[in-house]
mmJSON file of the N, C-alpha and C atoms, coordinates in Angstrom:
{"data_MODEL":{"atom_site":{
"group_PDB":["ATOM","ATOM","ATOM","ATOM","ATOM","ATOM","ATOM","ATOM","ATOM","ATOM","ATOM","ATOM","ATOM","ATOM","ATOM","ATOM","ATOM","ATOM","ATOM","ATOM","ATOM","ATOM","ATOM","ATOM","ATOM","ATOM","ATOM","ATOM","ATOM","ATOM","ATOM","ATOM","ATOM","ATOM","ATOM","ATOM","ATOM","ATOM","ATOM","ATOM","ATOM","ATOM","ATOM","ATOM","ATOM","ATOM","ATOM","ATOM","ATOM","ATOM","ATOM","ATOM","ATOM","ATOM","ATOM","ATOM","ATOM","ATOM","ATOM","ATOM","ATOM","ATOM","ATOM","ATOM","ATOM","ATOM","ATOM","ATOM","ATOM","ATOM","ATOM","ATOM","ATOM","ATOM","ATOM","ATOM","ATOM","ATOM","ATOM","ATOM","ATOM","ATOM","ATOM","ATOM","ATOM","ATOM","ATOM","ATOM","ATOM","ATOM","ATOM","ATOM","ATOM","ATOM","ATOM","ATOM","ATOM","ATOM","ATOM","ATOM","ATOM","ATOM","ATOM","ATOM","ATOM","ATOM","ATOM","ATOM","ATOM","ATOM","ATOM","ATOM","ATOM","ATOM","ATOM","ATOM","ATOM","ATOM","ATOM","ATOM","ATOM","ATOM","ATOM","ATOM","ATOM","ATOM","ATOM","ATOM","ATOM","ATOM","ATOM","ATOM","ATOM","ATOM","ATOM","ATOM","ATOM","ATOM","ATOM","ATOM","ATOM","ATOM","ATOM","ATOM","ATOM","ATOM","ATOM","ATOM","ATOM","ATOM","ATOM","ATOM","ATOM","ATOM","ATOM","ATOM","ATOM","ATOM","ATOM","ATOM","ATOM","ATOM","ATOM","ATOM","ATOM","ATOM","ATOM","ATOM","ATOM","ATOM","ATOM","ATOM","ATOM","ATOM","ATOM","ATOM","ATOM","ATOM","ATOM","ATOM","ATOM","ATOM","ATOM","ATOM","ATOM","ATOM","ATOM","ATOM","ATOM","ATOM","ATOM","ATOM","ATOM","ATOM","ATOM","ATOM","ATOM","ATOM","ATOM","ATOM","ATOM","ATOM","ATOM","ATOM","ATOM","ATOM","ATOM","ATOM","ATOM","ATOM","ATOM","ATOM","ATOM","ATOM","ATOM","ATOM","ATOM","ATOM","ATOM","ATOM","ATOM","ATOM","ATOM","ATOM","ATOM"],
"id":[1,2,3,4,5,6,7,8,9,10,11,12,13,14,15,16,17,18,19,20,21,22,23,24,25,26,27,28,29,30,31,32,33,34,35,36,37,38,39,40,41,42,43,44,45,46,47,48,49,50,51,52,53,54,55,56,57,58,59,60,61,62,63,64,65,66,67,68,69,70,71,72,73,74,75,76,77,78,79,80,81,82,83,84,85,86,87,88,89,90,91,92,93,94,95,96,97,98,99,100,101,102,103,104,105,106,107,108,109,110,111,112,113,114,115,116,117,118,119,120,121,122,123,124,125,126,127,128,129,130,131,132,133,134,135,136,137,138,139,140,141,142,143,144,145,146,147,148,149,150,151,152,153,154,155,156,157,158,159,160,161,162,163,164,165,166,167,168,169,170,171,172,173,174,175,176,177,178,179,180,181,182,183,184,185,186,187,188,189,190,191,192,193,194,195,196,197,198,199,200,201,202,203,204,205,206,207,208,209,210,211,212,213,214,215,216,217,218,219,220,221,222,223,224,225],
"type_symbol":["N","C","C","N","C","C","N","C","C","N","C","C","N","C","C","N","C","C","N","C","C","N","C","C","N","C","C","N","C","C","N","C","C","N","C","C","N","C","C","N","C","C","N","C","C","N","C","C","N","C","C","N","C","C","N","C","C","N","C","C","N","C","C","N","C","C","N","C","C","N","C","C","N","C","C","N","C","C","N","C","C","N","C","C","N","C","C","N","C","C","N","C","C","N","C","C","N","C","C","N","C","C","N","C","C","N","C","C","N","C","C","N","C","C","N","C","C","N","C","C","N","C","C","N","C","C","N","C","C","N","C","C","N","C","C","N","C","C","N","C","C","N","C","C","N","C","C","N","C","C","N","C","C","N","C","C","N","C","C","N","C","C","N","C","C","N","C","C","N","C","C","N","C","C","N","C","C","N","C","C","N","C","C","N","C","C","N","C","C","N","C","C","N","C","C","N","C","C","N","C","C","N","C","C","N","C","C","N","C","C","N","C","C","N","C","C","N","C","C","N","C","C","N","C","C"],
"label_atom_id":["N","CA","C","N","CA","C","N","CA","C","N","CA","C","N","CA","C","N","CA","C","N","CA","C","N","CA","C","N","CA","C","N","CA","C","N","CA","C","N","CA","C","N","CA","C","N","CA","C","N","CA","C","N","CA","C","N","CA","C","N","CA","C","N","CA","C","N","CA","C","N","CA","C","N","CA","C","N","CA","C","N","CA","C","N","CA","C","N","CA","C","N","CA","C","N","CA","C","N","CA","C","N","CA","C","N","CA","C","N","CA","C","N","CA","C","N","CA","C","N","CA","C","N","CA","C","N","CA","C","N","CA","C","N","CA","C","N","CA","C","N","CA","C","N","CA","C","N","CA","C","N","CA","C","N","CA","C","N","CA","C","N","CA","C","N","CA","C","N","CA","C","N","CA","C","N","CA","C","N","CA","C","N","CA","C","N","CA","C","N","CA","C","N","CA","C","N","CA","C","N","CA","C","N","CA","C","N","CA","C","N","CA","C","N","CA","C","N","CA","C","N","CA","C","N","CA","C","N","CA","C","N","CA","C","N","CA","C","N","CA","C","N","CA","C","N","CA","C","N","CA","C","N","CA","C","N","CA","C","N","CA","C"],
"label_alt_id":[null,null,null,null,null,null,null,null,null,null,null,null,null,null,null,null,null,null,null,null,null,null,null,null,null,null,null,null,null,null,null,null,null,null,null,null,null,null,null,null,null,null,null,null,null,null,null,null,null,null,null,null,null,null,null,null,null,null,null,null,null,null,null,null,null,null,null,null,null,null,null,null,null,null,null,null,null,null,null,null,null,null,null,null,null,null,null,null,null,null,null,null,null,null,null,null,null,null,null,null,null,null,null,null,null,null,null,null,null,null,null,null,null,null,null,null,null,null,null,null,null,null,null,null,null,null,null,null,null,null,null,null,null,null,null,null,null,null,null,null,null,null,null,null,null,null,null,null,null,null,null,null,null,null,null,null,null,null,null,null,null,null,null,null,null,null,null,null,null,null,null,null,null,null,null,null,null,null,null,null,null,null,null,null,null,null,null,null,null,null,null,null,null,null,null,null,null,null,null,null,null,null,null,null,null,null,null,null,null,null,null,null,null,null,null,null,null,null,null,null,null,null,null,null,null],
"label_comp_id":["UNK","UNK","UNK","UNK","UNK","UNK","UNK","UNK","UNK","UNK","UNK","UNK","UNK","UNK","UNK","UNK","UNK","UNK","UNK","UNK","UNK","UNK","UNK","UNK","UNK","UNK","UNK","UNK","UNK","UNK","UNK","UNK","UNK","UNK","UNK","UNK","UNK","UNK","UNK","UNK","UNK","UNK","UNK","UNK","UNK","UNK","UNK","UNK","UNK","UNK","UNK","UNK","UNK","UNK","UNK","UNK","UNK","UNK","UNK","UNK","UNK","UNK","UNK","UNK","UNK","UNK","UNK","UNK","UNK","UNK","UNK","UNK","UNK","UNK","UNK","UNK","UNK","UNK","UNK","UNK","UNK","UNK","UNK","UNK","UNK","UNK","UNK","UNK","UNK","UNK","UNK","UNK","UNK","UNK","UNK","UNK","UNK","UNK","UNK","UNK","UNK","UNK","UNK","UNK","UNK","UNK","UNK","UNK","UNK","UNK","UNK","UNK","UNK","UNK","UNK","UNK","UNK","UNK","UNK","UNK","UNK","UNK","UNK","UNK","UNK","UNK","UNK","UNK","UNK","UNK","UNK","UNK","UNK","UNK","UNK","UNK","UNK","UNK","UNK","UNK","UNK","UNK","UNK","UNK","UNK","UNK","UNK","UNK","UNK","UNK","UNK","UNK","UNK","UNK","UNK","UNK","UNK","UNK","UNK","UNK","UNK","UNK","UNK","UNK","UNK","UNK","UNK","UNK","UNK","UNK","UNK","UNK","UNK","UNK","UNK","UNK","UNK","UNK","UNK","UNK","UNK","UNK","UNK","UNK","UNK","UNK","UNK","UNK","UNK","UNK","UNK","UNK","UNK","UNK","UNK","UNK","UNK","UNK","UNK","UNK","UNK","UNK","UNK","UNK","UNK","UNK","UNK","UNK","UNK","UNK","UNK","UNK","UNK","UNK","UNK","UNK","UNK","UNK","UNK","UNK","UNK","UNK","UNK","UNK","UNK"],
"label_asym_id":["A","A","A","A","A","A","A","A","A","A","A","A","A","A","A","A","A","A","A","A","A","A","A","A","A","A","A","A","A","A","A","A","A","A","A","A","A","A","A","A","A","A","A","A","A","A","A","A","A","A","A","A","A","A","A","A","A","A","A","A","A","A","A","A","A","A","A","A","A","A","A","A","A","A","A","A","A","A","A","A","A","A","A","A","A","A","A","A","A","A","A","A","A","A","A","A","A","A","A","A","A","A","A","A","A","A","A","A","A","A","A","A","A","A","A","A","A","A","A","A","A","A","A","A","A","A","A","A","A","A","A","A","A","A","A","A","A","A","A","A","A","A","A","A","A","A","A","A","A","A","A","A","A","A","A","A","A","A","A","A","A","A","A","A","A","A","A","A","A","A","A","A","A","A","A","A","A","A","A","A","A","A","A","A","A","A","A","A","A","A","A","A","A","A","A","A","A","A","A","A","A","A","A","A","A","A","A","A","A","A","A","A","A","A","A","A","A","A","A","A","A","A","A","A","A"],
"label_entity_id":["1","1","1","1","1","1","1","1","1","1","1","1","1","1","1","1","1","1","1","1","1","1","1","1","1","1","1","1","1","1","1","1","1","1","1","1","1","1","1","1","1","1","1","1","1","1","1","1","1","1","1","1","1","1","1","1","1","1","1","1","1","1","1","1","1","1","1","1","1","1","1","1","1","1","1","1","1","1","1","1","1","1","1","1","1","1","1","1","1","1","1","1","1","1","1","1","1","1","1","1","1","1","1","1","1","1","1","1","1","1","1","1","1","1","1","1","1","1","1","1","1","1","1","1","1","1","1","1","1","1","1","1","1","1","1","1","1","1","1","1","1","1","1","1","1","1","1","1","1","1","1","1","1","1","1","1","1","1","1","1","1","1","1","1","1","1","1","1","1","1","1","1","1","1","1","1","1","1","1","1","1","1","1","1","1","1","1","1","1","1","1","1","1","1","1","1","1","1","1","1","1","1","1","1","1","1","1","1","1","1","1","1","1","1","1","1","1","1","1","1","1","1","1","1","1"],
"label_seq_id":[1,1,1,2,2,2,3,3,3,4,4,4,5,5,5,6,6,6,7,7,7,8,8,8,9,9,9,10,10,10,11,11,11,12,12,12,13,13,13,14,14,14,15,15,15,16,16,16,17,17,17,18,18,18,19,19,19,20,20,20,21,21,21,22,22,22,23,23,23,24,24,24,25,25,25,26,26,26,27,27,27,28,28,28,29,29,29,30,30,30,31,31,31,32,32,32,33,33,33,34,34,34,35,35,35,36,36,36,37,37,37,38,38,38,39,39,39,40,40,40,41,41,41,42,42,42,43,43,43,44,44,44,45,45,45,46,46,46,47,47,47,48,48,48,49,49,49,50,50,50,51,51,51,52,52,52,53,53,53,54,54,54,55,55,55,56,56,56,57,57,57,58,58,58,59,59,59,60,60,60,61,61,61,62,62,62,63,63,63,64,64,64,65,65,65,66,66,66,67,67,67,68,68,68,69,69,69,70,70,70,71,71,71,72,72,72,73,73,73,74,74,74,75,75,75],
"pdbx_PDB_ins_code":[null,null,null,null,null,null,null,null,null,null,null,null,null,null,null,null,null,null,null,null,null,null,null,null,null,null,null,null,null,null,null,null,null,null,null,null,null,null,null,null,null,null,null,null,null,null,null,null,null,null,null,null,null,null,null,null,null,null,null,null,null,null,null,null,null,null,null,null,null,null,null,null,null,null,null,null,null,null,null,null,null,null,null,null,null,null,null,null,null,null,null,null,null,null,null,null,null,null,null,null,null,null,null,null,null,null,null,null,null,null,null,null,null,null,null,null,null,null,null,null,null,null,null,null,null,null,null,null,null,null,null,null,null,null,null,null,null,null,null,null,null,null,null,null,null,null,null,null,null,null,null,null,null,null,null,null,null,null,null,null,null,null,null,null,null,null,null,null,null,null,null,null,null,null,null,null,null,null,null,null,null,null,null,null,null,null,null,null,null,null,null,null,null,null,null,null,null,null,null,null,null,null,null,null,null,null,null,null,null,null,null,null,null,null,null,null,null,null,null,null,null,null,null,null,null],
"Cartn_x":[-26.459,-25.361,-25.513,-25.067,-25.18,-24.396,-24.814,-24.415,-22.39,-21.472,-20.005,-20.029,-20.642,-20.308,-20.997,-21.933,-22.642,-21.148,-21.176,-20.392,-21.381,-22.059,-22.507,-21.483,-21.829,-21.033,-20.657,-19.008,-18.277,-19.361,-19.11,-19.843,-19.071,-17.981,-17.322,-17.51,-17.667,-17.504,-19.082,-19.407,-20.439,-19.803,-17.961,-17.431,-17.516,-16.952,-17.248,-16.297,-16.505,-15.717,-15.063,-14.131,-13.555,-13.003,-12.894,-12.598,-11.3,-10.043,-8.079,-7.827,-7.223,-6.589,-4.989,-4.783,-3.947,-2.467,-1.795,-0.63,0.727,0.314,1.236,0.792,-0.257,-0.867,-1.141,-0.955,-1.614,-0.706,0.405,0.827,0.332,1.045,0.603,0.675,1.6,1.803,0.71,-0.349,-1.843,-2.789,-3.623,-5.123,-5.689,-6.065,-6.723,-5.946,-6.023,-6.34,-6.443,-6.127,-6.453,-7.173,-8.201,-8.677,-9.253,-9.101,-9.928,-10.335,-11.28,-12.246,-11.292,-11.653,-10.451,-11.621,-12.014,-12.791,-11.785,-12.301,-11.316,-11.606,-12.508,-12.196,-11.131,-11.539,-11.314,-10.279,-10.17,-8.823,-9.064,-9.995,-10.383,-10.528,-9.861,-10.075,-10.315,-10.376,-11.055,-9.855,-10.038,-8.799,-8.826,-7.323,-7.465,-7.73,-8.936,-9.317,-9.774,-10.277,-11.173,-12.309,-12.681,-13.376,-14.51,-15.326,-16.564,-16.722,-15.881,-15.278,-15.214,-14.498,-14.464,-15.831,-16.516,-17.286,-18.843,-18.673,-20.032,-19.789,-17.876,-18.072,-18.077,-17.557,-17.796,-19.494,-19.986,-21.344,-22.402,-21.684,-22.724,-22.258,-23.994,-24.097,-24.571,-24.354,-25.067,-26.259,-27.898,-28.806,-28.677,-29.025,-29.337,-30.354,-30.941,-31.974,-32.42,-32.542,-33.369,-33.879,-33.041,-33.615,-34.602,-34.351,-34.711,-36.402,-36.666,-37.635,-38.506,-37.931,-38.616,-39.371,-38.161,-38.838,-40.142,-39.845,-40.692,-42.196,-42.063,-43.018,-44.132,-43.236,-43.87,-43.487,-42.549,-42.13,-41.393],
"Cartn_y":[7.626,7.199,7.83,6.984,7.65,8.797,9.769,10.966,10.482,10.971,10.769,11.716,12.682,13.721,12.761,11.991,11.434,10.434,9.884,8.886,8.074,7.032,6.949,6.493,6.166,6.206,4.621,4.888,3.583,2.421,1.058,0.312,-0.551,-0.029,-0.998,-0.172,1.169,1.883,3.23,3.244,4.697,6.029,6.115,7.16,7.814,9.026,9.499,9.361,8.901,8.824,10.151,9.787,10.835,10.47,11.145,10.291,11.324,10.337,10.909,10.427,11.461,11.447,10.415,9.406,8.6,9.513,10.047,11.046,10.026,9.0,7.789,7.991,8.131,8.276,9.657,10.838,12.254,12.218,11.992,12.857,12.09,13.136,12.604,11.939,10.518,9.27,8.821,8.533,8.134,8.574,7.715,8.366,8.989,8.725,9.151,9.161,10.083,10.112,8.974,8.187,7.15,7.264,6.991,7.507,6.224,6.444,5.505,6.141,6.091,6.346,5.251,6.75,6.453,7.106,5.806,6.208,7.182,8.358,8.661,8.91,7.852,7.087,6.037,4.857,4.023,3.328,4.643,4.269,3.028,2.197,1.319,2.156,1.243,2.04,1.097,1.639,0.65,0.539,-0.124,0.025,1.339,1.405,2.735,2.29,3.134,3.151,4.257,4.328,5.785,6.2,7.263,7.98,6.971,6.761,5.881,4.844,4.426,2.789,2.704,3.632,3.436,3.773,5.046,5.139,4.266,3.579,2.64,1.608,1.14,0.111,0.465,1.76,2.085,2.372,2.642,2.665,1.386,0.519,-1.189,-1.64,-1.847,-2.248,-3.683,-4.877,-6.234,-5.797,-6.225,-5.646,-6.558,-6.413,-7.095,-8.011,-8.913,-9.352,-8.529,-7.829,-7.065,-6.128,-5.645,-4.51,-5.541,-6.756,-7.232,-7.756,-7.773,-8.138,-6.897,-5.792,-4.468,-3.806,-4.353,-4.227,-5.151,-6.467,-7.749,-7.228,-6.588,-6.029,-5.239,-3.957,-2.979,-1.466,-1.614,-0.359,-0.134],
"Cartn_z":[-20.827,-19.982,-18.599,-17.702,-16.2,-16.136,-15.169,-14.9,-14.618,-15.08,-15.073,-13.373,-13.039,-11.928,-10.903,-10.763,-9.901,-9.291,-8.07,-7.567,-6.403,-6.382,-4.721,-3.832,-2.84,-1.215,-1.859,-1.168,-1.033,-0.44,-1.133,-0.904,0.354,1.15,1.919,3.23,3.291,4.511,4.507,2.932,2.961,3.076,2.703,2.674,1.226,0.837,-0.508,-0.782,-2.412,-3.641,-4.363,-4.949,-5.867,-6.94,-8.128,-9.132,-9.672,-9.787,-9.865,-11.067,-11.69,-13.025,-12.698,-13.366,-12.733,-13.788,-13.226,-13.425,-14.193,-14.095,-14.958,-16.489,-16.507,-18.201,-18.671,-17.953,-18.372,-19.214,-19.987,-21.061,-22.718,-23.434,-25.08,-25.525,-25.313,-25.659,-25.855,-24.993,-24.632,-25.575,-26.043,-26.591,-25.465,-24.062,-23.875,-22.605,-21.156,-20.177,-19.132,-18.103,-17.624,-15.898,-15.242,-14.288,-12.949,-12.345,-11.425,-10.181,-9.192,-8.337,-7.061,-6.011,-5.153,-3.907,-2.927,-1.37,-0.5,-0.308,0.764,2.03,2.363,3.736,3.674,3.257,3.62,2.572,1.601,0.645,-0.471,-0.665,-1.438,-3.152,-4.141,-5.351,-6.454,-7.989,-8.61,-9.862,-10.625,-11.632,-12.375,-13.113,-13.924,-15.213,-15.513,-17.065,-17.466,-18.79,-19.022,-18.064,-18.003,-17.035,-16.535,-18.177,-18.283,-17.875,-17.916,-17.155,-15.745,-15.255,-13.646,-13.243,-13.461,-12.855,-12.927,-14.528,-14.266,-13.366,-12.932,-12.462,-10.836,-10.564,-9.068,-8.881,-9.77,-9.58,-9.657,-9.891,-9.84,-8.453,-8.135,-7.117,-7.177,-6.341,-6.713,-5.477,-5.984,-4.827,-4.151,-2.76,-1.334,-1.753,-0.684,-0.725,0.086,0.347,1.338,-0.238,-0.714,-2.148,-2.798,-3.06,-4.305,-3.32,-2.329,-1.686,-1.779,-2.015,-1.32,-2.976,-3.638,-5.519,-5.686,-4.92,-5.33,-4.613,-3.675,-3.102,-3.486,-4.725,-4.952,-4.484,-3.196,-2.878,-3.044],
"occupancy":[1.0,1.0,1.0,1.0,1.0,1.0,1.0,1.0,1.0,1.0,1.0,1.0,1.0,1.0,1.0,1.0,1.0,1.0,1.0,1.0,1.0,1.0,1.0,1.0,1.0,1.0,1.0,1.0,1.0,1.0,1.0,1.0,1.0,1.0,1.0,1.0,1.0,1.0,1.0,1.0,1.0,1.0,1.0,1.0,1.0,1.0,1.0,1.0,1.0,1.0,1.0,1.0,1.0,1.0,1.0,1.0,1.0,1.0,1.0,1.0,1.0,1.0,1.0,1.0,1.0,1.0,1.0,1.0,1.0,1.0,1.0,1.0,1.0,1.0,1.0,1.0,1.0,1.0,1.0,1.0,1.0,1.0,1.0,1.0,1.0,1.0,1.0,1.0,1.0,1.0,1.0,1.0,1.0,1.0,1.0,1.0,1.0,1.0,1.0,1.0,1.0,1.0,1.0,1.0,1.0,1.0,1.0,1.0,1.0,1.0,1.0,1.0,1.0,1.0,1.0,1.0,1.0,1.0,1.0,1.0,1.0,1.0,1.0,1.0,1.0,1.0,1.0,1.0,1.0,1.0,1.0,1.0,1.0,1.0,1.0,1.0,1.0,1.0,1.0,1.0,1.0,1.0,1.0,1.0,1.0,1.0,1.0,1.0,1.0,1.0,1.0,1.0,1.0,1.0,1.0,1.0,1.0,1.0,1.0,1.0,1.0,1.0,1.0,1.0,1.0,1.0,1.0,1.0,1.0,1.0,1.0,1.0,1.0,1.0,1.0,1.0,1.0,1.0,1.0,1.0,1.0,1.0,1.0,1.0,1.0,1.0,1.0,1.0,1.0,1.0,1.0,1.0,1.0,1.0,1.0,1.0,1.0,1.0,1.0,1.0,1.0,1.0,1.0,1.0,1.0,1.0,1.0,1.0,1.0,1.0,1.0,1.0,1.0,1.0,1.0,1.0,1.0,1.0,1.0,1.0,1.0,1.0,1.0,1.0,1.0],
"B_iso_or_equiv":[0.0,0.0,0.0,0.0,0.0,0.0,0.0,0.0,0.0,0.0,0.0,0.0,0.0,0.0,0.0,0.0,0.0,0.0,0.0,0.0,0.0,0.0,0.0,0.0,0.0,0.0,0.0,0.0,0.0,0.0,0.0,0.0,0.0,0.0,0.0,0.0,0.0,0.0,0.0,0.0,0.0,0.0,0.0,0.0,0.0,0.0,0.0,0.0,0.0,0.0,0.0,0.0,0.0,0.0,0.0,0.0,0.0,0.0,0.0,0.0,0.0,0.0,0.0,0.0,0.0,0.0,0.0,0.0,0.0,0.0,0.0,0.0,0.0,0.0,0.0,0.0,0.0,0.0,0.0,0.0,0.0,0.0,0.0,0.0,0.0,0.0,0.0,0.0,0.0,0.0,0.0,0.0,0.0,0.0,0.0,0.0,0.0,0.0,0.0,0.0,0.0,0.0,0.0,0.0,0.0,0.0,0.0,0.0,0.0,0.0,0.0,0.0,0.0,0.0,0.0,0.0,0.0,0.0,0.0,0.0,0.0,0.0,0.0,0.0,0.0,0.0,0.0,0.0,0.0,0.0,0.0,0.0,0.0,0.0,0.0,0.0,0.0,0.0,0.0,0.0,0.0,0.0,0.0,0.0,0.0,0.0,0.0,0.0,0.0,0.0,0.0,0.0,0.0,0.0,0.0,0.0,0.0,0.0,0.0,0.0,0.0,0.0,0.0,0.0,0.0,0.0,0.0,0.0,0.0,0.0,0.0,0.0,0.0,0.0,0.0,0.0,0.0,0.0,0.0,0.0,0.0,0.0,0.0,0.0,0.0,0.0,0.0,0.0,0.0,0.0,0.0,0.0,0.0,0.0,0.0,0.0,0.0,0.0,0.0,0.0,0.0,0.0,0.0,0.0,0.0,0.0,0.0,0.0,0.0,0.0,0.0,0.0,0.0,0.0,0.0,0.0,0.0,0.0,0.0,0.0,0.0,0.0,0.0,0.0,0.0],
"pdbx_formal_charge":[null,null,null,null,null,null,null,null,null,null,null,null,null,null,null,null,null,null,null,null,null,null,null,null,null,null,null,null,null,null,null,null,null,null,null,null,null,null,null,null,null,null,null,null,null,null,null,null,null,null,null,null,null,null,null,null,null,null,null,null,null,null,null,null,null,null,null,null,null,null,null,null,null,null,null,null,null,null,null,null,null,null,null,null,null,null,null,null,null,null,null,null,null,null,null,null,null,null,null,null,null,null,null,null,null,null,null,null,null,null,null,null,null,null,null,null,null,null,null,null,null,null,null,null,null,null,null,null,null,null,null,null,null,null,null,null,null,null,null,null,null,null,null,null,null,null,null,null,null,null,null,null,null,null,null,null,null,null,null,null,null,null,null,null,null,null,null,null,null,null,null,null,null,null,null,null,null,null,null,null,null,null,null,null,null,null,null,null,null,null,null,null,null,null,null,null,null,null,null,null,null,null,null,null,null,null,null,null,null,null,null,null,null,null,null,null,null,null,null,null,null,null,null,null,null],
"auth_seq_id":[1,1,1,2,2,2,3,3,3,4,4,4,5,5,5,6,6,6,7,7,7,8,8,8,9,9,9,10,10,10,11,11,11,12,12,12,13,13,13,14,14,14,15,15,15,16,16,16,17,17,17,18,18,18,19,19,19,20,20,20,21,21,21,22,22,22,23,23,23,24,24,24,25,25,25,26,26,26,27,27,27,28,28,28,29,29,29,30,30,30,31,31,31,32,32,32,33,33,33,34,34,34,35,35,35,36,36,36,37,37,37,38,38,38,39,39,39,40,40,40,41,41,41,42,42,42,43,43,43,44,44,44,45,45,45,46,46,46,47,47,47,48,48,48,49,49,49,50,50,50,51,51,51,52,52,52,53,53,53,54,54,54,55,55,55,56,56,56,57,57,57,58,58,58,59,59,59,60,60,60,61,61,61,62,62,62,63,63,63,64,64,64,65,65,65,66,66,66,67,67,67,68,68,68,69,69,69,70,70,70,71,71,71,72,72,72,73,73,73,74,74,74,75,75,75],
"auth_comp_id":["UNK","UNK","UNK","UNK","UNK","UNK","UNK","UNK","UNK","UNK","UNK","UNK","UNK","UNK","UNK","UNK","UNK","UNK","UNK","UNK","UNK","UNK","UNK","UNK","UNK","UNK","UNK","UNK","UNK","UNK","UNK","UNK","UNK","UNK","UNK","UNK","UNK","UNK","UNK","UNK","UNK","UNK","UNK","UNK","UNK","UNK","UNK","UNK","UNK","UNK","UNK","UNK","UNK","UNK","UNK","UNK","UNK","UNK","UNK","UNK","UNK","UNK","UNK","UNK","UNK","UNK","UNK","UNK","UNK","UNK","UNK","UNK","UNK","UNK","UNK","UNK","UNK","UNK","UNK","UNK","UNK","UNK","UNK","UNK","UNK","UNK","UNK","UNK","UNK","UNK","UNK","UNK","UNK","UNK","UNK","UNK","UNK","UNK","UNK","UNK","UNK","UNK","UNK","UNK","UNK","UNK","UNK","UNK","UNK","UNK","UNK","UNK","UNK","UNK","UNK","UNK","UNK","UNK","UNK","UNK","UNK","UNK","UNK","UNK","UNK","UNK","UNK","UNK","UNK","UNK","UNK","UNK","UNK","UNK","UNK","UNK","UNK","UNK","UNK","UNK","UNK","UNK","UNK","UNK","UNK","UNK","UNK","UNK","UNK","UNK","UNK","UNK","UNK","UNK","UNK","UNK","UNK","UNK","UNK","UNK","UNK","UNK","UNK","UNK","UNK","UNK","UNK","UNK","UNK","UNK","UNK","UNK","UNK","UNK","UNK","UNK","UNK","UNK","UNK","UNK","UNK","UNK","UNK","UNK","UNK","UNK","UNK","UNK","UNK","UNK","UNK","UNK","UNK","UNK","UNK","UNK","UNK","UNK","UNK","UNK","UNK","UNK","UNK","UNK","UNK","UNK","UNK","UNK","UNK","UNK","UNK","UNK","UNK","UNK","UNK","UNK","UNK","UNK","UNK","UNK","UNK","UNK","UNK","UNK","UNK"],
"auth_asym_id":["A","A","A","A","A","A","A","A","A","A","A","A","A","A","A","A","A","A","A","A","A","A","A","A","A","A","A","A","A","A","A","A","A","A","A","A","A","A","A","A","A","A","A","A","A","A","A","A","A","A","A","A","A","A","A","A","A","A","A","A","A","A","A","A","A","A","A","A","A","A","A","A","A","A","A","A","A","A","A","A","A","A","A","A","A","A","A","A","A","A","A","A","A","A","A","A","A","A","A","A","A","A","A","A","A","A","A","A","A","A","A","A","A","A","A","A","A","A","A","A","A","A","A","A","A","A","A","A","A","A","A","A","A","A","A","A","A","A","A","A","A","A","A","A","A","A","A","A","A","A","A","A","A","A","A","A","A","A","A","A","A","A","A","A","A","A","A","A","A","A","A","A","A","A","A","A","A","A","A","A","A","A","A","A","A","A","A","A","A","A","A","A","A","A","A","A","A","A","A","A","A","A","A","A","A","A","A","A","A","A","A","A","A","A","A","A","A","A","A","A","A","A","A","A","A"],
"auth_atom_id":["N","CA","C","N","CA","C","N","CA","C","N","CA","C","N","CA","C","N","CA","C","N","CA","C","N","CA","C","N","CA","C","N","CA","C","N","CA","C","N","CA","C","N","CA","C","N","CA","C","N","CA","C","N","CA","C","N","CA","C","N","CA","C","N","CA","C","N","CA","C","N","CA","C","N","CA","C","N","CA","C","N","CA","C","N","CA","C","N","CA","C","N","CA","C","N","CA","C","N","CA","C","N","CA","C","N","CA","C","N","CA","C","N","CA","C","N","CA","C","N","CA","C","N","CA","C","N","CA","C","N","CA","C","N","CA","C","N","CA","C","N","CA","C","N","CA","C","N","CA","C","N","CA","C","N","CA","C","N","CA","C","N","CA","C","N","CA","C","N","CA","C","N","CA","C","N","CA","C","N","CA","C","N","CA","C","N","CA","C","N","CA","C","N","CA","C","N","CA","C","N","CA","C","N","CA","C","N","CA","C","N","CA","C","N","CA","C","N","CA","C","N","CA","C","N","CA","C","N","CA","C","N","CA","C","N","CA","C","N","CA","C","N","CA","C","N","CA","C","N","CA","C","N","CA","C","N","CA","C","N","CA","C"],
"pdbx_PDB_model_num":[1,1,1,1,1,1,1,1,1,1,1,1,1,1,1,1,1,1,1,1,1,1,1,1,1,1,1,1,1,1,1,1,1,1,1,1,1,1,1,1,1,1,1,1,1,1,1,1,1,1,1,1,1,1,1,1,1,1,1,1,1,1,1,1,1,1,1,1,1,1,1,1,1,1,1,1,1,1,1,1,1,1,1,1,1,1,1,1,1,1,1,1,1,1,1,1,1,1,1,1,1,1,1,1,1,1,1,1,1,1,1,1,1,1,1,1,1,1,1,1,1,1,1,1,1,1,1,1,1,1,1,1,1,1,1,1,1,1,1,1,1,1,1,1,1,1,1,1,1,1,1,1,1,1,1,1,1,1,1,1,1,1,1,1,1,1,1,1,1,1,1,1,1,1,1,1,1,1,1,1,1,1,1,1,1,1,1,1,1,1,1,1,1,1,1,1,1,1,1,1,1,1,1,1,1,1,1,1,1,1,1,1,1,1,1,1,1,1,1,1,1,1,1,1,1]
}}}
C-alpha cells in the first residue's frame, strides 16, 4: 500500500496537503475515525472517509500527455 504519510502537491495550485481528522466523526459511535486531505493553499479538499481512502484518492493523478509521451519514450 502507498506510503499513508506521503501526500503530493495539490494538483490545482502545487500547494501542500494535509490530512484532518474530520471532528464530526471522532467519537465512539463510529467504527472508525473519518478523515479527508485538505490543500492549504488553495483550500480545495477531498471527501471524508477512512484515512486509506482519501489519501489514495488525493494521490491519483490522471497523466498528462506530456507524461504518457515521456514513458512512451523511455525516459
Amino acid at each position: 500500500m502507498e506510503n499513508e504519510n506521503v501526500l503530493k502537491k495539490c494538483p490545482f495550485c502545487g500547494g501542500n496537503a494535509k490530512v484532518i481528522m474530520d471532528s464530526r466523526f471522532d467519537n465512539k459511535s463510529y467504527n472508525f475515525p473519518k478523515w479527508f486531505i485538505k490543500c492549504q493553499q488553495c483550500g480545495i479538499q477531498t471527501e471524508t472517509a477512512k484515512i486509506e481512502y482519501v489519501v489514495k484518492r488525493w494521490n491519483s493523478r490522471i497523466k498528462t500527455d506530456f507524461e504518457m509521451k515521456m514513458e512512451d519514450d523511455g525516459k
